[in-house]
Backbone as a printed PyTorch tensor [residue, N CA C, xyz], in Angstrom:
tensor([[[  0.8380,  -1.1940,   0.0000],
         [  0.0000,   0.0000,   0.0000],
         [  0.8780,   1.2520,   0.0000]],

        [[  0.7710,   2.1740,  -0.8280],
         [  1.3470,   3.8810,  -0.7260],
         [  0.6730,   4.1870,   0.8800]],

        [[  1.9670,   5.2760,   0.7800],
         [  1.7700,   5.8230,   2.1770],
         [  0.6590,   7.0670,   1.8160]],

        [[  0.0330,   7.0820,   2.9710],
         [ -0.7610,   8.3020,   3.3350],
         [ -0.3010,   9.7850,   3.1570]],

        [[ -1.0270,  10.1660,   2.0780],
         [ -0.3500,  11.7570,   2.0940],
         [ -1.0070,  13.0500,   3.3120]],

        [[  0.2400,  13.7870,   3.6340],
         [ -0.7800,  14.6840,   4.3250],
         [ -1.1750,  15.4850,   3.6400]],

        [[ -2.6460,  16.6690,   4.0410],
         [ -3.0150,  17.6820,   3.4450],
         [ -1.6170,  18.9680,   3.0600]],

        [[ -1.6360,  19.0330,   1.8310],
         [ -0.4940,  20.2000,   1.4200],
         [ -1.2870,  21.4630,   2.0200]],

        [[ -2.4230,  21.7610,   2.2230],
         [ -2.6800,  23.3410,   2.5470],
         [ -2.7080,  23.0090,   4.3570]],

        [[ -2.9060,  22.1570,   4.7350],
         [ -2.8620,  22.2030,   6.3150],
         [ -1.3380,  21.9320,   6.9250]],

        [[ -0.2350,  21.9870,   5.9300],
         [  1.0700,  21.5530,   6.5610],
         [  1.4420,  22.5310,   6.0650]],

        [[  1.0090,  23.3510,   5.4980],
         [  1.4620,  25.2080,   5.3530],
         [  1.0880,  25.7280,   6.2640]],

        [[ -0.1990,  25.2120,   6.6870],
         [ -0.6370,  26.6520,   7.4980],
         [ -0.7940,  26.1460,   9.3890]],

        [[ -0.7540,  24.8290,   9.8770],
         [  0.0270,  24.6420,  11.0620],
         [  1.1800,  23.9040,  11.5910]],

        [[  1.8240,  24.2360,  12.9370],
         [  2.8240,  24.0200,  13.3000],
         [  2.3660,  23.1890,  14.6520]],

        [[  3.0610,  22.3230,  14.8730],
         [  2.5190,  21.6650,  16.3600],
         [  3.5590,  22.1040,  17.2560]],

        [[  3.0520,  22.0800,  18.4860],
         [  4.1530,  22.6230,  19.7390],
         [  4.7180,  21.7450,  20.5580]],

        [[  5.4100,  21.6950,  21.2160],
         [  6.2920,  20.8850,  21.8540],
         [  5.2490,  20.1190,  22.6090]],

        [[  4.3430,  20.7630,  23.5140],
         [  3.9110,  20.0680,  24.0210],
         [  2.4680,  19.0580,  23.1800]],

        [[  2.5210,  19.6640,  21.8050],
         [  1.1810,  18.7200,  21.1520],
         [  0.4050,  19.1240,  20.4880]],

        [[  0.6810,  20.9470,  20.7820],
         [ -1.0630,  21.4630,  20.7530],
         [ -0.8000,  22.3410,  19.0730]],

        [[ -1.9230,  22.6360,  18.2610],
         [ -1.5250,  23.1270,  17.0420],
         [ -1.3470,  24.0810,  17.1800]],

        [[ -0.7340,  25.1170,  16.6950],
         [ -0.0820,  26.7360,  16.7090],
         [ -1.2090,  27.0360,  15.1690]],

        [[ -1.1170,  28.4520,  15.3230],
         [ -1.9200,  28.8400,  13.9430],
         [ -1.5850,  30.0920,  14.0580]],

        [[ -1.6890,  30.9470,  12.6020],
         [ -1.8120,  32.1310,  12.8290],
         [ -3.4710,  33.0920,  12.1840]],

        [[ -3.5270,  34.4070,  12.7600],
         [ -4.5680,  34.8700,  12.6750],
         [ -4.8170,  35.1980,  11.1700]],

        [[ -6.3620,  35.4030,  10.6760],
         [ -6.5180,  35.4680,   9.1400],
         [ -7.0970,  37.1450,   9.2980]],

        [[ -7.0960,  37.7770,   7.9180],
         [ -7.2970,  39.3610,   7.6900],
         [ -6.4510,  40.2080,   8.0470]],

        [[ -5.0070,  39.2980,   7.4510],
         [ -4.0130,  40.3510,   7.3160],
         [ -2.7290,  40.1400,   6.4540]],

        [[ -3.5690,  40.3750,   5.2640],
         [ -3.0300,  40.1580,   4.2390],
         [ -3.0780,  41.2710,   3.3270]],

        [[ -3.8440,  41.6570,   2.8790],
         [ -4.2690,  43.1010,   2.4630],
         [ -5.2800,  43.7580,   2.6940]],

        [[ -5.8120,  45.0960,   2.5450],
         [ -6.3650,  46.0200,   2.7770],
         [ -6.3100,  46.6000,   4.3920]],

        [[ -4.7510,  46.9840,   4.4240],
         [ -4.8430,  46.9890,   5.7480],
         [ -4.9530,  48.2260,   6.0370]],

        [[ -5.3360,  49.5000,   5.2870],
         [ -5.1890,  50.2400,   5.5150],
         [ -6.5230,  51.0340,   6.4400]],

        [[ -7.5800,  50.1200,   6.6510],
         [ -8.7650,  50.5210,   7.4680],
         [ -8.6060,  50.3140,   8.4570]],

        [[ -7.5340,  49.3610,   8.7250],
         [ -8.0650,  49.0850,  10.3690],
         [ -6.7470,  49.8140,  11.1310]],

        [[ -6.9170,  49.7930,  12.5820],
         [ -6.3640,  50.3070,  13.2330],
         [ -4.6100,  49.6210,  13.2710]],

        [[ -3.6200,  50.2570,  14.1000],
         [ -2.9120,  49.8400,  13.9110],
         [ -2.5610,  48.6580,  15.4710]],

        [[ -3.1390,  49.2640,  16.5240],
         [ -3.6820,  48.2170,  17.4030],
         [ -4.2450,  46.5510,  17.1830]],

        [[ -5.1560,  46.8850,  15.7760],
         [ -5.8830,  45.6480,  15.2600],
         [ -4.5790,  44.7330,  14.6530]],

        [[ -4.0160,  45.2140,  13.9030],
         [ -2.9320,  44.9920,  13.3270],
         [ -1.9090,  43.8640,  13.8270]],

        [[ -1.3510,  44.8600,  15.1090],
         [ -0.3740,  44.2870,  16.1920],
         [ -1.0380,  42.9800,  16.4540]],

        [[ -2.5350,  42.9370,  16.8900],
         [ -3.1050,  41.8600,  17.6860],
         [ -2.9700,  40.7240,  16.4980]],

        [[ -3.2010,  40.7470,  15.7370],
         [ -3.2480,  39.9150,  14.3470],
         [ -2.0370,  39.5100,  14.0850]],

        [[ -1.3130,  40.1020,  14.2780],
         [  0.6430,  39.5480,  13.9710],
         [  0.7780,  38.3060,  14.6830]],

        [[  0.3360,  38.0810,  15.5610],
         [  0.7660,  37.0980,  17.4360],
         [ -0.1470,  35.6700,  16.5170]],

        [[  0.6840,  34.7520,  16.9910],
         [ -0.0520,  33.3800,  16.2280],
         [ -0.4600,  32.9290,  17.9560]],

        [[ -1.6220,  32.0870,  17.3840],
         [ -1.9850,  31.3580,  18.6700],
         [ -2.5160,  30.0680,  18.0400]],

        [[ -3.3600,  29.5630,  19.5490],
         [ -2.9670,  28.1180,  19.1980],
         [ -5.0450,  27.6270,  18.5680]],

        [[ -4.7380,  26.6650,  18.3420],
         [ -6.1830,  26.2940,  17.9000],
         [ -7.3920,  25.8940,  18.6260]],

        [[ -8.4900,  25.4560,  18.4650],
         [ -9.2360,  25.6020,  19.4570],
         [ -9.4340,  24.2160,  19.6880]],

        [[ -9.8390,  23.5330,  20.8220],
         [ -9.8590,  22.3350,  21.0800],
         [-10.7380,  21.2050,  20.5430]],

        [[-11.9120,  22.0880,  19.9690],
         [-12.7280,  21.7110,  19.2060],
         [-12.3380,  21.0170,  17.5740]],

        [[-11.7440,  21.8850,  16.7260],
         [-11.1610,  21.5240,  15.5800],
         [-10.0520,  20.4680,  15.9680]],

        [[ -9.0760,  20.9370,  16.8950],
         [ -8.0770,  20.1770,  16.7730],
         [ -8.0860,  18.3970,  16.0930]],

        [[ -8.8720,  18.1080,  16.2810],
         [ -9.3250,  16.3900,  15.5040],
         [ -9.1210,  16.4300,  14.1390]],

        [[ -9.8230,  17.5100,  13.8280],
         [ -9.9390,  17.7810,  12.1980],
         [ -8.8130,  18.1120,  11.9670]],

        [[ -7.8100,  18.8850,  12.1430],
         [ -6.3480,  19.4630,  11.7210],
         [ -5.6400,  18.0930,  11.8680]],

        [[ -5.4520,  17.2570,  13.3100],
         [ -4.5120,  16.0750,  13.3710],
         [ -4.5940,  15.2860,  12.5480]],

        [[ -5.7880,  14.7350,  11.8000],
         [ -6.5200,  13.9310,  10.7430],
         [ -5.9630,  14.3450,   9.4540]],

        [[ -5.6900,  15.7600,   9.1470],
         [ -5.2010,  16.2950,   7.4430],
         [ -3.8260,  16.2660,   7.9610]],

        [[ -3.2980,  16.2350,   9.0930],
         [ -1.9540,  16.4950,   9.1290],
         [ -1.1530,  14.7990,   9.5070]],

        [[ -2.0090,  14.0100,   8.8990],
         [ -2.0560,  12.5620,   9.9240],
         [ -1.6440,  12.0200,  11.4460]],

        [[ -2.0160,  12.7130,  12.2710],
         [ -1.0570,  12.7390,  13.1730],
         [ -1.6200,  11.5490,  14.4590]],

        [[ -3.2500,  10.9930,  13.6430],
         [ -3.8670,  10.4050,  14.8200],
         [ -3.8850,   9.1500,  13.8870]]])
């Protein structure tokens, strides 16, 4: 049997952390940034982690379960 591929757009867009958990970063900031504040901005730069809910669905495209 071929091996299992993982999802190419979900191994771009998370990172797992030492201790397990998925890292992500925030979306709507890519362009048109010129409306929002620059406060909004800053907050949007900072990656965080995913929600506990999805996490099944991400480990599954990323094969990890």
């Amino acid at each position: 049997m071929p091996k299992m591929k993982t999802k190419s757009s979900a191994k771009k867009r998370f990172k797992l952390t030492g201790s397990g958990k998925i890292k992500r970063k925030h979306a709507y900031k890519s362009h048109i940034l010129t409306k929002m504040s620059k406060k909004r901005k800053l907050r949007l730069t900072h990656s965080t982690l995913v929600h506990p809910s999805d996490e099944n669905s991400i480990k599954e495209q990323l094969r990890l379960k």
